[in-house]
Biopython code that builds the backbone (N, CA, C, O; Angstrom):
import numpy as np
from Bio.PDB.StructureBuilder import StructureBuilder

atoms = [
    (1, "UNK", "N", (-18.786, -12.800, 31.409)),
    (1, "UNK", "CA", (-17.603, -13.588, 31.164)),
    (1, "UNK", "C", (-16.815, -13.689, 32.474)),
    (1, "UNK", "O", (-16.634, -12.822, 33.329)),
    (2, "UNK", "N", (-16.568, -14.426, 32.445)),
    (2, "UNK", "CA", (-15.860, -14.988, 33.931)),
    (2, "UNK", "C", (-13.952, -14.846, 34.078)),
    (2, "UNK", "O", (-13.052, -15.165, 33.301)),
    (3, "UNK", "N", (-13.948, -14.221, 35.452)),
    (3, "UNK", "CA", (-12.284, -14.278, 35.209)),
    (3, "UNK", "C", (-11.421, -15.619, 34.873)),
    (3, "UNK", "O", (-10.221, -15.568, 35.142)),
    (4, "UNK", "N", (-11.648, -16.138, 34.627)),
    (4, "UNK", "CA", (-11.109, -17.815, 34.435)),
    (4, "UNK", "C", (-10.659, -17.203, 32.805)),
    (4, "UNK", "O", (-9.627, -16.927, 32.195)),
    (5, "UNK", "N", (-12.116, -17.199, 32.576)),
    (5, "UNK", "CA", (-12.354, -17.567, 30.574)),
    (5, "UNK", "C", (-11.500, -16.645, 30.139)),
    (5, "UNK", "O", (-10.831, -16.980, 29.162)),
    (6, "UNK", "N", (-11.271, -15.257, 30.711)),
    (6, "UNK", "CA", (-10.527, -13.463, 30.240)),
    (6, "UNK", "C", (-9.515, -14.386, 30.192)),
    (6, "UNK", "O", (-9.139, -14.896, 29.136)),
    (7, "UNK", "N", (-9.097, -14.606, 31.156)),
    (7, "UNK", "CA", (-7.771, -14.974, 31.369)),
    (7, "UNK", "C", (-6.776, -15.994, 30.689)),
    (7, "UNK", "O", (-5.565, -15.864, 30.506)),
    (8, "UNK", "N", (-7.965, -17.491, 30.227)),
    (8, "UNK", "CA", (-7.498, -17.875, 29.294)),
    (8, "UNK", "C", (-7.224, -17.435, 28.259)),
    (8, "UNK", "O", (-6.168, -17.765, 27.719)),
    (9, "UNK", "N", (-8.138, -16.515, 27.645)),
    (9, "UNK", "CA", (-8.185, -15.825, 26.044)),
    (9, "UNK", "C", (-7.077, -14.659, 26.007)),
    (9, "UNK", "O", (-6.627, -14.148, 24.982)),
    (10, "UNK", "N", (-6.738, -14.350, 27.298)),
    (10, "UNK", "CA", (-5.537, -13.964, 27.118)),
    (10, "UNK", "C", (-4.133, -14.636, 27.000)),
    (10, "UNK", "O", (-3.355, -14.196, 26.154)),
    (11, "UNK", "N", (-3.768, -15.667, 27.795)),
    (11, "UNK", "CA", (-2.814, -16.590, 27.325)),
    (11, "UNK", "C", (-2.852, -17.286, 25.897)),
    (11, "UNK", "O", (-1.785, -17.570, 25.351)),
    (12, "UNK", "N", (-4.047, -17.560, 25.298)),
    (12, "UNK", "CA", (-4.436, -18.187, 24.368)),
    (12, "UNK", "C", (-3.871, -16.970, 23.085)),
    (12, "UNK", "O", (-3.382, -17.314, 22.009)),
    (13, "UNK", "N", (-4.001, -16.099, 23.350)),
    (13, "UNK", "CA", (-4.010, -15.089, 22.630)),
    (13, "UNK", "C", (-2.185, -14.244, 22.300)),
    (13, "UNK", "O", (-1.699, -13.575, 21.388)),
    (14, "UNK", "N", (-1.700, -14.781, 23.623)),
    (14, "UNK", "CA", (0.017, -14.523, 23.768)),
    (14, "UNK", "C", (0.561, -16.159, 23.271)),
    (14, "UNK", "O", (1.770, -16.309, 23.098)),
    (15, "UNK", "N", (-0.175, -17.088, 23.103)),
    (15, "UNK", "CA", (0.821, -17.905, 22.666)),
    (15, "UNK", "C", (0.552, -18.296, 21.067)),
    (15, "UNK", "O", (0.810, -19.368, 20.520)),
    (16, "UNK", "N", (-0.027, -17.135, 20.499)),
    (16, "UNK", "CA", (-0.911, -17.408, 19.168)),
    (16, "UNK", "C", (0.303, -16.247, 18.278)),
    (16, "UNK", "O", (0.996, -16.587, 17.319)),
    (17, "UNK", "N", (0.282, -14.897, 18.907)),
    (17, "UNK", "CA", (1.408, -14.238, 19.226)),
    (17, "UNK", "C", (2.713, -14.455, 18.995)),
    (17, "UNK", "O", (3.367, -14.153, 17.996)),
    (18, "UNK", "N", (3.052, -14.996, 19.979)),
    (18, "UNK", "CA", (4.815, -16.089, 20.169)),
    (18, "UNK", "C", (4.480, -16.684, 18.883)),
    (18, "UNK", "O", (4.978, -15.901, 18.075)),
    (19, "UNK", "N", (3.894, -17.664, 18.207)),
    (19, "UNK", "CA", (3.724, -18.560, 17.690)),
    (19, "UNK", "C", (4.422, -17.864, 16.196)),
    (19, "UNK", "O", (5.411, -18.140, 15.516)),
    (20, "UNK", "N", (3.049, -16.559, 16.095)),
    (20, "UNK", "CA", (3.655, -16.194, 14.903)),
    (20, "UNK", "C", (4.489, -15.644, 14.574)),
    (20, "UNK", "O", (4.839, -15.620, 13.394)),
    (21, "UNK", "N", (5.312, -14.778, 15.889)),
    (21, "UNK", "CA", (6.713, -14.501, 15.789)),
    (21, "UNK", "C", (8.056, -15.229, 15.592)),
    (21, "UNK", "O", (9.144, -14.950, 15.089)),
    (22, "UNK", "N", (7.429, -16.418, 16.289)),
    (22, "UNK", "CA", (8.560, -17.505, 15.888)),
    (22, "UNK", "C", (8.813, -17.845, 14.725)),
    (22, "UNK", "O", (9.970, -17.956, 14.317)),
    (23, "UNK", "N", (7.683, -18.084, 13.943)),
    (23, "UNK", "CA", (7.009, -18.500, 12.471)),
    (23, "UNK", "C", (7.963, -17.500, 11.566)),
    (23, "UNK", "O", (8.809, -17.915, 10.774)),
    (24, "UNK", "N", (7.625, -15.866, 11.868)),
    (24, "UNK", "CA", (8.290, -15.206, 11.095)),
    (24, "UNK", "C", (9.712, -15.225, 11.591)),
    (24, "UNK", "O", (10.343, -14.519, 10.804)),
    (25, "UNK", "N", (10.443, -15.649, 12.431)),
    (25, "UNK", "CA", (11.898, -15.462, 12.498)),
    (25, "UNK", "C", (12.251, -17.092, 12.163)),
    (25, "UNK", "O", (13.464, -17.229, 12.005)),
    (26, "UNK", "N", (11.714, -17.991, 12.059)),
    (26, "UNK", "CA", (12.028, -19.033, 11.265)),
    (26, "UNK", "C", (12.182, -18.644, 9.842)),
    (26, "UNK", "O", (13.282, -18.355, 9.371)),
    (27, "UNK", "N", (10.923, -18.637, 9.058)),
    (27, "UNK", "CA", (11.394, -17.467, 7.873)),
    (27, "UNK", "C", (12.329, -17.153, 7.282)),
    (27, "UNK", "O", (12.761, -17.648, 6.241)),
    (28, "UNK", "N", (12.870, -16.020, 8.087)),
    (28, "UNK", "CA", (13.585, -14.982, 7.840)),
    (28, "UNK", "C", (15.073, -15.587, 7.878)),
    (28, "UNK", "O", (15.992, -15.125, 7.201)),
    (29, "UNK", "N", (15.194, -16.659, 8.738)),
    (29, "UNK", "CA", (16.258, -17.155, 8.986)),
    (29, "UNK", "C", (16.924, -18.386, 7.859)),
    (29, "UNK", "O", (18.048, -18.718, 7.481)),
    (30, "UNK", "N", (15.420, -18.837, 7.585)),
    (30, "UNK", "CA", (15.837, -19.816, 6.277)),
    (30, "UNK", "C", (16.029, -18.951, 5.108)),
    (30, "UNK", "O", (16.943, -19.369, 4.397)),
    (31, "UNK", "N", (15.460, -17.868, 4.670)),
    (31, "UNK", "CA", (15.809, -16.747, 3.762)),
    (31, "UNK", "C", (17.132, -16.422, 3.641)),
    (31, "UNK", "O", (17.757, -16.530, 2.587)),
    (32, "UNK", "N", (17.752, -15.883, 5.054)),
    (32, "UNK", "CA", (19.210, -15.846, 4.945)),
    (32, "UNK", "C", (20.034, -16.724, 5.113)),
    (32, "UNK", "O", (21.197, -16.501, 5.449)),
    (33, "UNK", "N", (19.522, -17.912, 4.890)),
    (33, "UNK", "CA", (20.309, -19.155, 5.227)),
    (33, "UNK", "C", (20.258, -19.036, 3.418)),
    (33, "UNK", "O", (21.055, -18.263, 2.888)),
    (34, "UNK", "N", (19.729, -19.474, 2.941)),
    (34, "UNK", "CA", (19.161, -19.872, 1.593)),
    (34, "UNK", "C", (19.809, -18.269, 0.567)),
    (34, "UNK", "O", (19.738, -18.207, -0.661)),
    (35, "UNK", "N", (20.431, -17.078, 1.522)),
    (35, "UNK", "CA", (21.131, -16.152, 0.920)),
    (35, "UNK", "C", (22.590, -16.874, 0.365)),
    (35, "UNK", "O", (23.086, -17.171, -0.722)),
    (36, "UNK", "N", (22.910, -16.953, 1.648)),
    (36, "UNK", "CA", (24.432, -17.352, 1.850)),
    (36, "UNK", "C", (24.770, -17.995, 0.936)),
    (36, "UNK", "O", (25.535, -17.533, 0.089)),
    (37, "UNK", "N", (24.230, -19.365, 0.871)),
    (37, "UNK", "CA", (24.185, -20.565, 0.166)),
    (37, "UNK", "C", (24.538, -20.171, -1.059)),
    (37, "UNK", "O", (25.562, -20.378, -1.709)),
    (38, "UNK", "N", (23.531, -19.558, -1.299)),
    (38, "UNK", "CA", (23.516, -19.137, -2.956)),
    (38, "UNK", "C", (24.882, -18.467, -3.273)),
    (38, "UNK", "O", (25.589, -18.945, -4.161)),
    (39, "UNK", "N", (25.325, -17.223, -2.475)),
    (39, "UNK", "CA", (26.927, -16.668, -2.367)),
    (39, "UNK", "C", (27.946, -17.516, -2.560)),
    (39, "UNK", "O", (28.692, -17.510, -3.540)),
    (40, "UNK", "N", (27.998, -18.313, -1.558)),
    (40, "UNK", "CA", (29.478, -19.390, -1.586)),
    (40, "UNK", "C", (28.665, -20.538, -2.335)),
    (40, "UNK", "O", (28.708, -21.585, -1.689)),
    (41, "UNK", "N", (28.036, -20.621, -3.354)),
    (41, "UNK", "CA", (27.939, -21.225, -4.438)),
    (41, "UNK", "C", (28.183, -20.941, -5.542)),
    (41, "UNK", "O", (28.603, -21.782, -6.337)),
    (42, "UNK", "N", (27.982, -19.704, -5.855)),
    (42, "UNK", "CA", (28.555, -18.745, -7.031)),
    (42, "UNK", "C", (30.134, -18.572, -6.644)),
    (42, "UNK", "O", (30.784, -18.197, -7.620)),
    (43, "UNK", "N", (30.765, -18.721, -5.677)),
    (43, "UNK", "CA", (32.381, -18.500, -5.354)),
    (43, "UNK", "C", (32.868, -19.558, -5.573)),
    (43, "UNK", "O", (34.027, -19.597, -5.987)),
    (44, "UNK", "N", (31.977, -20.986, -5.320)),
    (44, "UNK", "CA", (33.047, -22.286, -6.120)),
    (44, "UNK", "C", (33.079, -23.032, -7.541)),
    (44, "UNK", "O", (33.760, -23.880, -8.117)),
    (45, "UNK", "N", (31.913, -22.204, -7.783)),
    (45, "UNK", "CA", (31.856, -22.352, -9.440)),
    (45, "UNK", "C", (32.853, -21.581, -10.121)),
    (45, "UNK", "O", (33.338, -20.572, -9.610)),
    (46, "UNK", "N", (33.240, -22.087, -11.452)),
    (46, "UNK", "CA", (34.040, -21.698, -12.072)),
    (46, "UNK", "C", (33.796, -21.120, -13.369)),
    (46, "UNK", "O", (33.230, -21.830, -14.200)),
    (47, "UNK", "N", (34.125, -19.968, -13.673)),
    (47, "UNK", "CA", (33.104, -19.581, -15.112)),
    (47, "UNK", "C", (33.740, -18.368, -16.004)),
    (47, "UNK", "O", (33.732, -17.252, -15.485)),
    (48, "UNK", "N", (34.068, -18.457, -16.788)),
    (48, "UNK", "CA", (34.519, -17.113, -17.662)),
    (48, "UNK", "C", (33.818, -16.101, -17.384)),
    (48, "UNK", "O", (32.611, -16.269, -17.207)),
    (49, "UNK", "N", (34.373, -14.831, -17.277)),
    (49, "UNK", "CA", (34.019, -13.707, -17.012)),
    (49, "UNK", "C", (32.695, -13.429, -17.689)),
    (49, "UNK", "O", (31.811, -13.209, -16.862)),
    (50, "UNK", "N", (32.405, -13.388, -18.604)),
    (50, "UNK", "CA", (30.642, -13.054, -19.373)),
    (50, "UNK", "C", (29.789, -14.153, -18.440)),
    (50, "UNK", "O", (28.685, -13.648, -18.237)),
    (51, "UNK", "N", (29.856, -15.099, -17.975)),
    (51, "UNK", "CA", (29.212, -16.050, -17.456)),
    (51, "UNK", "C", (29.084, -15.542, -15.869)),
    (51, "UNK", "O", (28.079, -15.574, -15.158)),
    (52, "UNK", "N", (30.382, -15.077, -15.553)),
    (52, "UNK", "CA", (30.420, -14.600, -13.675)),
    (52, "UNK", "C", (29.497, -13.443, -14.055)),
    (52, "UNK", "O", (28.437, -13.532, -13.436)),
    (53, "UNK", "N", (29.550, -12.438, -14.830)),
    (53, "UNK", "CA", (28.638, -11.542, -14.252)),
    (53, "UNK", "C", (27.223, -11.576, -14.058)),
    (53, "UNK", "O", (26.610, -11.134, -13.087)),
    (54, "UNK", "N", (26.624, -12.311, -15.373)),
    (54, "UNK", "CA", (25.247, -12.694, -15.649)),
    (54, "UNK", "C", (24.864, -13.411, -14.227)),
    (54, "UNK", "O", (23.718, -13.391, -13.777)),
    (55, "UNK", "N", (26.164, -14.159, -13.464)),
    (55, "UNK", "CA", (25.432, -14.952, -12.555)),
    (55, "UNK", "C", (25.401, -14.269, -11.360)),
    (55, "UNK", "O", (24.750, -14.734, -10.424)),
    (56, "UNK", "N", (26.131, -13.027, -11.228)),
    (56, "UNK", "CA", (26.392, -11.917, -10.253)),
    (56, "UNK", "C", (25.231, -11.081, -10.308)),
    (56, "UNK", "O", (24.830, -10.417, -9.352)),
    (57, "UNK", "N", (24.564, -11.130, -11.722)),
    (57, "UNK", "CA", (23.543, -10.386, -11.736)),
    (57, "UNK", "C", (22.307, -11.014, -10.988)),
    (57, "UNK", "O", (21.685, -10.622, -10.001)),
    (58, "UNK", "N", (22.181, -11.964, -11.680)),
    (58, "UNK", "CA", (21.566, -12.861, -10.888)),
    (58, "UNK", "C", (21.257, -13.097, -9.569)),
    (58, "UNK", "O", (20.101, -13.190, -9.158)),
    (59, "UNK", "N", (22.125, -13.185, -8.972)),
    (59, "UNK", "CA", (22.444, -13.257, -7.571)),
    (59, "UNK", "C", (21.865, -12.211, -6.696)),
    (59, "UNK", "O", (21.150, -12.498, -5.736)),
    (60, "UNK", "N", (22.135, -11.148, -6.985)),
    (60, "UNK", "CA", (21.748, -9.443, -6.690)),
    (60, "UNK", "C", (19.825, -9.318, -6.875)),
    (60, "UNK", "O", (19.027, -9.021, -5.987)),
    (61, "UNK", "N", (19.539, -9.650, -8.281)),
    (61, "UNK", "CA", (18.116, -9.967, -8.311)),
    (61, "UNK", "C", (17.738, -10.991, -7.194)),
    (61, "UNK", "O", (16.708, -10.697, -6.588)),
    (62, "UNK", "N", (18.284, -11.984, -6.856)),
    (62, "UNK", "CA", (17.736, -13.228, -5.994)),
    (62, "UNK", "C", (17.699, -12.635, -4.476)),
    (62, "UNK", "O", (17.018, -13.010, -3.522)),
    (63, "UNK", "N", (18.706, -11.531, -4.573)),
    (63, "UNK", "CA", (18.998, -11.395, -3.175)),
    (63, "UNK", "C", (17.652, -9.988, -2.755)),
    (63, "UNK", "O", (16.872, -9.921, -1.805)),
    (64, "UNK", "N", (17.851, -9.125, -3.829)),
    (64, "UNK", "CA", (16.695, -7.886, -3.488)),
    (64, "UNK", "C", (15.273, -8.653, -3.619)),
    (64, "UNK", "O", (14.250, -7.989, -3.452)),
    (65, "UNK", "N", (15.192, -9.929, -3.890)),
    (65, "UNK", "CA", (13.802, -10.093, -3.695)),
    (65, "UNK", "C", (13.859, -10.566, -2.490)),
    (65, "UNK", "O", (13.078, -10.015, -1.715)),
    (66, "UNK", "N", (14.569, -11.472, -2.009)),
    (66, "UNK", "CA", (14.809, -11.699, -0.630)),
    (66, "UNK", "C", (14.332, -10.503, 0.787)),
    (66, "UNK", "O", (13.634, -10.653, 1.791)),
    (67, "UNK", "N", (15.017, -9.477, 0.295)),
    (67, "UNK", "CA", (14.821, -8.051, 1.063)),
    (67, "UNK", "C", (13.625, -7.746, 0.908)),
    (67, "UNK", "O", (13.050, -7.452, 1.956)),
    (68, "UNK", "N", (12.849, -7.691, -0.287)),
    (68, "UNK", "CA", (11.764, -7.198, -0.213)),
    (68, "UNK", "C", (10.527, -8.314, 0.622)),
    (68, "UNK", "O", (9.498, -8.014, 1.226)),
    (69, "UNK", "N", (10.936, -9.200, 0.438)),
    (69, "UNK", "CA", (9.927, -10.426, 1.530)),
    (69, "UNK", "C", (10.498, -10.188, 2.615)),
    (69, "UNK", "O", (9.555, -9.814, 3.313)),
    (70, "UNK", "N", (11.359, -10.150, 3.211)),
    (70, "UNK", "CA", (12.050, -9.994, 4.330)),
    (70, "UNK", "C", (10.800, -8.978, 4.880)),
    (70, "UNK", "O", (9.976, -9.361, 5.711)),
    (71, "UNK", "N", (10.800, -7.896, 4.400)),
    (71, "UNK", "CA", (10.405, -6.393, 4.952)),
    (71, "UNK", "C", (8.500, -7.192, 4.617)),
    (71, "UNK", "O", (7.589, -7.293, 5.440)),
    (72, "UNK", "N", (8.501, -7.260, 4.380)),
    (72, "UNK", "CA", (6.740, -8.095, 3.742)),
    (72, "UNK", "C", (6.537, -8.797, 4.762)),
    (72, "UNK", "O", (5.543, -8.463, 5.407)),
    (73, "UNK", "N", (7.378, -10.035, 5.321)),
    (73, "UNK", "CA", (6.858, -10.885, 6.161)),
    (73, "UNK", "C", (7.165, -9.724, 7.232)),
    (73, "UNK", "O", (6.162, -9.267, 7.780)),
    (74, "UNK", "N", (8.234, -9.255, 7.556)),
    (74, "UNK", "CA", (7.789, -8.587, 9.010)),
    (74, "UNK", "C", (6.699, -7.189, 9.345)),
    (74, "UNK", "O", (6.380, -6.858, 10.487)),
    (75, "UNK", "N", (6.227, -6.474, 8.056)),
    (75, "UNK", "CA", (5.322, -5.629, 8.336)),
    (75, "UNK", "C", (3.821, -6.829, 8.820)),
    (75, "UNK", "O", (2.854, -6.452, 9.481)),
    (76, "UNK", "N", (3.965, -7.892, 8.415)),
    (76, "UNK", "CA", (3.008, -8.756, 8.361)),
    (76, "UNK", "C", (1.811, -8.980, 7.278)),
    (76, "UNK", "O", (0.804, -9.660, 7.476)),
    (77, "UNK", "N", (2.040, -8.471, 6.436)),
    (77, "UNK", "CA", (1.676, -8.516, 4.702)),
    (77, "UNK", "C", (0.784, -9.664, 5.154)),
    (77, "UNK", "O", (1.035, -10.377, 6.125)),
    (78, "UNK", "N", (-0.147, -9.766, 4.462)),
    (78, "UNK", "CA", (-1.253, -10.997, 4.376)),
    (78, "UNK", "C", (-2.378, -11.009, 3.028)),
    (78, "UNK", "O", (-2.637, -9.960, 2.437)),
    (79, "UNK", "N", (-2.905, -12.132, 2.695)),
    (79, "UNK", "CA", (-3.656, -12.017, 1.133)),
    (79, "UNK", "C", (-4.596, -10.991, 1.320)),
    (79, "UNK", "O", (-5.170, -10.665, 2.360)),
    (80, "UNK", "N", (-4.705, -10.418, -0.058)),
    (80, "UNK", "CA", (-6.007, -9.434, 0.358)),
    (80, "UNK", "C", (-7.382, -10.415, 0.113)),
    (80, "UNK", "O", (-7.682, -11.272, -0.717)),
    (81, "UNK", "N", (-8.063, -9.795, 1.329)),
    (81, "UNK", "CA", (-9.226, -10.577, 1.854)),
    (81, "UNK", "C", (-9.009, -11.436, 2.893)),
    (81, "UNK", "O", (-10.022, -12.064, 3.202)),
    (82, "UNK", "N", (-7.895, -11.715, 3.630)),
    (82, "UNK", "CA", (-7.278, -12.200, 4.434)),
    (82, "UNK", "C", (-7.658, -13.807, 4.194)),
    (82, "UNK", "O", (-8.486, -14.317, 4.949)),
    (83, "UNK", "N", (-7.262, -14.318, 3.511)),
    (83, "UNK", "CA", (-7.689, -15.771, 2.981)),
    (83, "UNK", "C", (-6.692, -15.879, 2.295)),
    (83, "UNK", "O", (-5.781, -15.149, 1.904)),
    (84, "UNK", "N", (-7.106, -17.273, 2.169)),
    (84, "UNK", "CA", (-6.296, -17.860, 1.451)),
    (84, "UNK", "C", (-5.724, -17.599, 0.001)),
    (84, "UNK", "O", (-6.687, -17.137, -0.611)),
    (85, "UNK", "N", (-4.619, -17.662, -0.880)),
    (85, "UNK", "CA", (-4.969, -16.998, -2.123)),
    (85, "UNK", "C", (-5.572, -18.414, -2.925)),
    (85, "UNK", "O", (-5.552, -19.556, -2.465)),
    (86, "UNK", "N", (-6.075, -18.007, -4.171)),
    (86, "UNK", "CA", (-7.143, -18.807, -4.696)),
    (86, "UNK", "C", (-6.375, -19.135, -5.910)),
    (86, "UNK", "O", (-5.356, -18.527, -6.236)),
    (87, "UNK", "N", (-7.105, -20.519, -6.846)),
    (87, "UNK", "CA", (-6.807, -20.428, -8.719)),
    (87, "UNK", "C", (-7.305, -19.379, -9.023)),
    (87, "UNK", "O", (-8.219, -18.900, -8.352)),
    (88, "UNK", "N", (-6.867, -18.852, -9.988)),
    (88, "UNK", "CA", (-7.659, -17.898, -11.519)),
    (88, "UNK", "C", (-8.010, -18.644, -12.241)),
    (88, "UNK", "O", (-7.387, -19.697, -12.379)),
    (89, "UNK", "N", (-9.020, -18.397, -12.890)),
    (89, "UNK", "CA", (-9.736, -18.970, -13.772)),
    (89, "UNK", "C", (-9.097, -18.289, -15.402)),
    (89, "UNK", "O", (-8.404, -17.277, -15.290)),
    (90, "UNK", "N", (-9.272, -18.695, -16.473)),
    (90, "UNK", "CA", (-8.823, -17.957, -17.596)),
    (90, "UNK", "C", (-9.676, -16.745, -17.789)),
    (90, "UNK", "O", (-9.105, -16.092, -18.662)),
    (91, "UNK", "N", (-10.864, -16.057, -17.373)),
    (91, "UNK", "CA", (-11.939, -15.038, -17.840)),
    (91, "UNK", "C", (-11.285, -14.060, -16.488)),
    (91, "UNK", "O", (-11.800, -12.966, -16.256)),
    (92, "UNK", "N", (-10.438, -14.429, -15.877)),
    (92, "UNK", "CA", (-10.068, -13.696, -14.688)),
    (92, "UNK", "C", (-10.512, -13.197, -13.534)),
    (92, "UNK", "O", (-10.213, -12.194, -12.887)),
    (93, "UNK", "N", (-11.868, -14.739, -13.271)),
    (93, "UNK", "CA", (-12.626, -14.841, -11.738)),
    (93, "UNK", "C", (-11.921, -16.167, -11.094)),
    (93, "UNK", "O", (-11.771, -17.231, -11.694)),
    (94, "UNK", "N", (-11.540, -15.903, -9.820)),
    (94, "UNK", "CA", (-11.258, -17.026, -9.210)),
    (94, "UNK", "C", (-12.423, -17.760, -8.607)),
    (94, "UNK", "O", (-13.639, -17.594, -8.504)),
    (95, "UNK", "N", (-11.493, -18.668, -8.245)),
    (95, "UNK", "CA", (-12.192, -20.138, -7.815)),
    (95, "UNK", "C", (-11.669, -19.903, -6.521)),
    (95, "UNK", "O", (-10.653, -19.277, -6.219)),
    (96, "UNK", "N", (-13.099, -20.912, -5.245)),
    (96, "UNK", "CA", (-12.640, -21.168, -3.900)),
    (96, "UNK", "C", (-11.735, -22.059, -3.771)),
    (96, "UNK", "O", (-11.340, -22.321, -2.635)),
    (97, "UNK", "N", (-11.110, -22.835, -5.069)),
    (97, "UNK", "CA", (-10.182, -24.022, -4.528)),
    (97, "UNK", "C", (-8.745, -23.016, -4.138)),
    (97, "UNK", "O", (-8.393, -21.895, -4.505)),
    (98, "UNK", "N", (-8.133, -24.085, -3.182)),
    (98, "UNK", "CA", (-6.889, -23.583, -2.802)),
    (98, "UNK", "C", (-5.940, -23.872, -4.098)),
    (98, "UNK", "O", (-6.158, -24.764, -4.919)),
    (99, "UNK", "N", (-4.674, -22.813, -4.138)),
    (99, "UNK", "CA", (-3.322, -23.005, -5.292)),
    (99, "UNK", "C", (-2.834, -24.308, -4.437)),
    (99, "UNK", "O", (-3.235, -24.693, -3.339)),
    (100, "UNK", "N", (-2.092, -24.722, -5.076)),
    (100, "UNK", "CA", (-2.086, -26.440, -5.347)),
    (100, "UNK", "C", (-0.585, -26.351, -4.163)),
    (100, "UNK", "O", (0.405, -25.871, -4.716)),
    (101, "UNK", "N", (-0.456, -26.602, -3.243)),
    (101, "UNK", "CA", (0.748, -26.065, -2.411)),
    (101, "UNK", "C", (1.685, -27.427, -2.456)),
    (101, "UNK", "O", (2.309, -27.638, -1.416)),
    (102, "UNK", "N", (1.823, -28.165, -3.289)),
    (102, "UNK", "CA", (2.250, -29.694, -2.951)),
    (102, "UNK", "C", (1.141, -30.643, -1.941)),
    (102, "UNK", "O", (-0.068, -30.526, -1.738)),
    (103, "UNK", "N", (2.381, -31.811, -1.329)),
    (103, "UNK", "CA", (1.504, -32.673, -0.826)),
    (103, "UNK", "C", (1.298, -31.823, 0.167)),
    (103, "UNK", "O", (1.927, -30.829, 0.529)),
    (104, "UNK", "N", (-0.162, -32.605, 0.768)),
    (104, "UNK", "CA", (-0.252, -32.288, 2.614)),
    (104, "UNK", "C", (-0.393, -33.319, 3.262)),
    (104, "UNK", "O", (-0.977, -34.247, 2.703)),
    (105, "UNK", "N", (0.234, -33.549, 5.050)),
    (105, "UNK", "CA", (0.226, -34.391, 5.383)),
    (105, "UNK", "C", (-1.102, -34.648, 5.813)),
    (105, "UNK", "O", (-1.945, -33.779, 6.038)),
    (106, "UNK", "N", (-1.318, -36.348, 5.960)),
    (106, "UNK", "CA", (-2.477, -36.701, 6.216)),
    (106, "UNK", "C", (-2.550, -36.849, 7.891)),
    (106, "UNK", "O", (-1.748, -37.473, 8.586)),
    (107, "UNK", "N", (-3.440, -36.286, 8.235)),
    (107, "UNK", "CA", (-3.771, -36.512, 9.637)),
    (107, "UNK", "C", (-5.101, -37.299, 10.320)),
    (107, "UNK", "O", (-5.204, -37.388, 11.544)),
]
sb = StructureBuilder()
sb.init_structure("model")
sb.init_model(0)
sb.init_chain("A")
sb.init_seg("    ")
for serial, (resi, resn, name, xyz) in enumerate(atoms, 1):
    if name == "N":
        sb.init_residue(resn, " ", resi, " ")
    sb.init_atom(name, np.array(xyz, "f"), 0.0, 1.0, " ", f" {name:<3s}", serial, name[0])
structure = sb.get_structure()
């Protein structure tokens, strides 16, 4: 292997790196963007007390799952089998098709 090729596969390899660090602090950032939101949305609603708490409760659930992905995406959690995750079938064998992620763009 030639010093040229090392050398690329090392840059190739730091900007694959960067890439996915960026990826996860994009993330993380729409997570706590998408916290907030939810906060000073529950503060301009208006609601009788039995109604504020249920939605306080709420909120608290929305938010500890938040934390727990938070800590997931940055240990770097990935599907087991490192693939993609798959359908289930009803007998409880999956299928190679991909879960249905919305549209994708066409390229």
């Amino acid at each position: 292997m030639s010093l040229d090729n090392k050398h690329a596969r090392k840059a190739l390899a730091e900007e694959h790196l960067k890439g996915k660090i960026e990826e996860c602090a994009r993330v993380l950032w729409i997570m706590d963007d998408e916290r907030i939101q939810l906060r000073k949305g529950l503060e301009k609603v208006i609601l009788v007390e039995a109604q504020r708490h249920a939605m306080q409760v709420k909120v608290r659930m929305a938010i500890s799952i938040f934390e727990k992905l938070k800590l997931r995406i940055m240990a770097g959690d990935k599907p087991p089998g490192g693939g993609r995750p798959t359908k289930e079938k009803t007998n409880g064998q999956t299928t190679d098709e991909p879960l249905d992620e919305g549209p994708r763009s066409q390229s």
